[in-house]
C-alpha positions as a Python dict, from the first residue, in 0.01 Angstrom:
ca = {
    (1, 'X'): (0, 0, 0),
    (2, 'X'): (56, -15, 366),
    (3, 'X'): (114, 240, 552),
    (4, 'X'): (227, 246, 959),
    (5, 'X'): (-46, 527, 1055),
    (6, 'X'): (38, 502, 1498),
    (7, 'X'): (240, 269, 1660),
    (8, 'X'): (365, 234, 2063),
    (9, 'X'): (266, 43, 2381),
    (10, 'X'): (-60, -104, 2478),
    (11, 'X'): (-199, -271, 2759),
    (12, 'X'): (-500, -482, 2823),
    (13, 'X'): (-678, -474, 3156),
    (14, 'X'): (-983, -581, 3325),
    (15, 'X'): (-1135, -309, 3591),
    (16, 'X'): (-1309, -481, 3935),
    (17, 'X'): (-1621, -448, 3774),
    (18, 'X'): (-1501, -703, 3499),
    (19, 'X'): (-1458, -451, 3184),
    (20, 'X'): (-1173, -479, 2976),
    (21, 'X'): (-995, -190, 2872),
    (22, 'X'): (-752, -154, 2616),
    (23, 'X'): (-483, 115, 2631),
    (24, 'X'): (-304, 247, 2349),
    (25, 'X'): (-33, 430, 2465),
    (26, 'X'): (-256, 752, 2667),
    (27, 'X'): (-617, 681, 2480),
    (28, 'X'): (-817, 402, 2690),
    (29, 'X'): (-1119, 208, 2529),
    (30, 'X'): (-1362, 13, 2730),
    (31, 'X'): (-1378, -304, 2499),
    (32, 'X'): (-1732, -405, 2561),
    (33, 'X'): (-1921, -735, 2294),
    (34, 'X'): (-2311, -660, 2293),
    (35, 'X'): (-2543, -947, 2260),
    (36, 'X'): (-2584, -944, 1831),
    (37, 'X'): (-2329, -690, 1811),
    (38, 'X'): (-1988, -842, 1845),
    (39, 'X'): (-1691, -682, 1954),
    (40, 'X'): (-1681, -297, 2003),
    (41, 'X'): (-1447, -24, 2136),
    (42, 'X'): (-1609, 267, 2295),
    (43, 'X'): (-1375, 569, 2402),
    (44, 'X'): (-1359, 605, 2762),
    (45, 'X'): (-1352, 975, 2923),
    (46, 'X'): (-1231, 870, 3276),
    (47, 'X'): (-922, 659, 3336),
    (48, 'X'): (-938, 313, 3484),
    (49, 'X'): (-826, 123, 3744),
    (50, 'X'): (-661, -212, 3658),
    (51, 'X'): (-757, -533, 3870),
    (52, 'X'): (-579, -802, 3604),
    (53, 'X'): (-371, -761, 3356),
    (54, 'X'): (-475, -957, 3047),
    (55, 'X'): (-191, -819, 2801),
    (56, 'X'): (94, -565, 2742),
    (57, 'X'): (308, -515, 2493),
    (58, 'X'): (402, -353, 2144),
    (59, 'X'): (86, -227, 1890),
    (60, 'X'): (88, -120, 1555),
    (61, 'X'): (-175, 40, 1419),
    (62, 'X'): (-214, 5, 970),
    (63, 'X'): (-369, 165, 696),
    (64, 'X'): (-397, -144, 399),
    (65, 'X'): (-538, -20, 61),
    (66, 'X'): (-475, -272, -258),
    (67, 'X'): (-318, -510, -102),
    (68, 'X'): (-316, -874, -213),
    (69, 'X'): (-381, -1123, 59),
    (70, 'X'): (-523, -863, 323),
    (71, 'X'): (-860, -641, 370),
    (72, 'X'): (-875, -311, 267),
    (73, 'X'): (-881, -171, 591),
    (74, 'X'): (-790, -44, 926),
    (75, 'X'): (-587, -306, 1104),
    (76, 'X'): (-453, -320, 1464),
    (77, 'X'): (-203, -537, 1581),
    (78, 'X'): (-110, -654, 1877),
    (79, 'X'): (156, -804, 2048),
    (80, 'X'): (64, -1081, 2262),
    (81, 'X'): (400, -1186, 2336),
    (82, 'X'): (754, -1357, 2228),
    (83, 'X'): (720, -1144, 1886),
    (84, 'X'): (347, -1308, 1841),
    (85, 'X'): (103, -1088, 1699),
    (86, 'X'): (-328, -1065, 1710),
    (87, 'X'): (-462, -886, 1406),
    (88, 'X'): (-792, -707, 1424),
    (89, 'X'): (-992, -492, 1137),
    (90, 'X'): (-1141, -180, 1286),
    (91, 'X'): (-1382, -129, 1009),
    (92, 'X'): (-1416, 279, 1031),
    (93, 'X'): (-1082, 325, 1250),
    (94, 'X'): (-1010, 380, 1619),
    (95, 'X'): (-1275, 536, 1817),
    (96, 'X'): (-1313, 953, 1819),
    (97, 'X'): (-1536, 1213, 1966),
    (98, 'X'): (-1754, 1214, 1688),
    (99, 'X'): (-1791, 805, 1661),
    (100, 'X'): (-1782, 721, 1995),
    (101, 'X'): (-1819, 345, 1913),
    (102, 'X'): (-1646, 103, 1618),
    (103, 'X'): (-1626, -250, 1567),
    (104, 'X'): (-1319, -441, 1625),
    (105, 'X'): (-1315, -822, 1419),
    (106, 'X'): (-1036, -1074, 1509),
    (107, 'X'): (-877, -1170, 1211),
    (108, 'X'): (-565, -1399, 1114),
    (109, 'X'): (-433, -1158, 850),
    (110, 'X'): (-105, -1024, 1043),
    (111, 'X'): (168, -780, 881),
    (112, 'X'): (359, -697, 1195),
    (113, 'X'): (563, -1091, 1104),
    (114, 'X'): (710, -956, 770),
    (115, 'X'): (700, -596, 935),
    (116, 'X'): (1052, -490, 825),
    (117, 'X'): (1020, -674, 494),
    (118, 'X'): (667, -513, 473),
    (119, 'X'): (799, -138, 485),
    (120, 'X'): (1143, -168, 420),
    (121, 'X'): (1148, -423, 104),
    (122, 'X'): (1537, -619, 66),
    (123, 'X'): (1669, -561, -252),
    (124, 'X'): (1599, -792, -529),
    (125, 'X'): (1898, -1012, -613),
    (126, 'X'): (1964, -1121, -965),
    (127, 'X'): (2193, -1419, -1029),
    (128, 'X'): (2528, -1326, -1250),
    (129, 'X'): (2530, -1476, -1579),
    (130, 'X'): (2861, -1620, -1628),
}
């Protein structure tokens, strides 16, 4: 099962002081990698202000359970242009009050390239037997 849980506009942005930020639609998220760690998004009470803009576009944001071919999990997608996608898993979902911090993991597993197929599945055609 897939199911589209959120889905709008994002941007990516790096502040003067060098932190990226990612904004999904109103929520920001400083996106931070601690040495050991790896990647991380940590919710961000105060809004930023962009010096460079690293990305903008579409994001979809997927719940995958029993699947065949993809993880079991939270993915985010984003576009990173001419209908190009980056997958990530977010392991326990977005970031909230109560978990203030999750791990986000590149990955290559993308649904947003099949996404009509993916939620809207073409009828199956059978050949006539004549």
């Amino acid at each position: 099962m897939i199911k589209l849980v959120r889905s709008g506009t994002h941007t990516l942005f790096e502040t003067k002081h060098h932190i990226k930020i990612l904004a999904l639609d109103n929520d920001q998220y400083a996106w931070v990698e601690p040495p050991q760690i790896g990647e991380i998004l940590v919710t961000s009470r105060s809004n930023h202000k962009t010096d460079c803009v690293l990305s903008i576009g579409d994001y979809r944001l997927y719940k995958v359970v029993d699947e065949p071919h993809l993880s079991d999990h939270i993915h985010l997608e984003l576009e990173v242009g001419r209908g190009q996608w980056q997958g990530y898993l977010l392991l326990t979902g977005l970031p909230s009050r109560s978990k203030n911090r999750v791990r986000i993991i590149p990955t290559t597993e993308v649904i947003s390239g099949n996404h009509n197929e993916l939620l809207a599945p073409k009828p199956r055609v059978v050949a006539d037997k004549q």
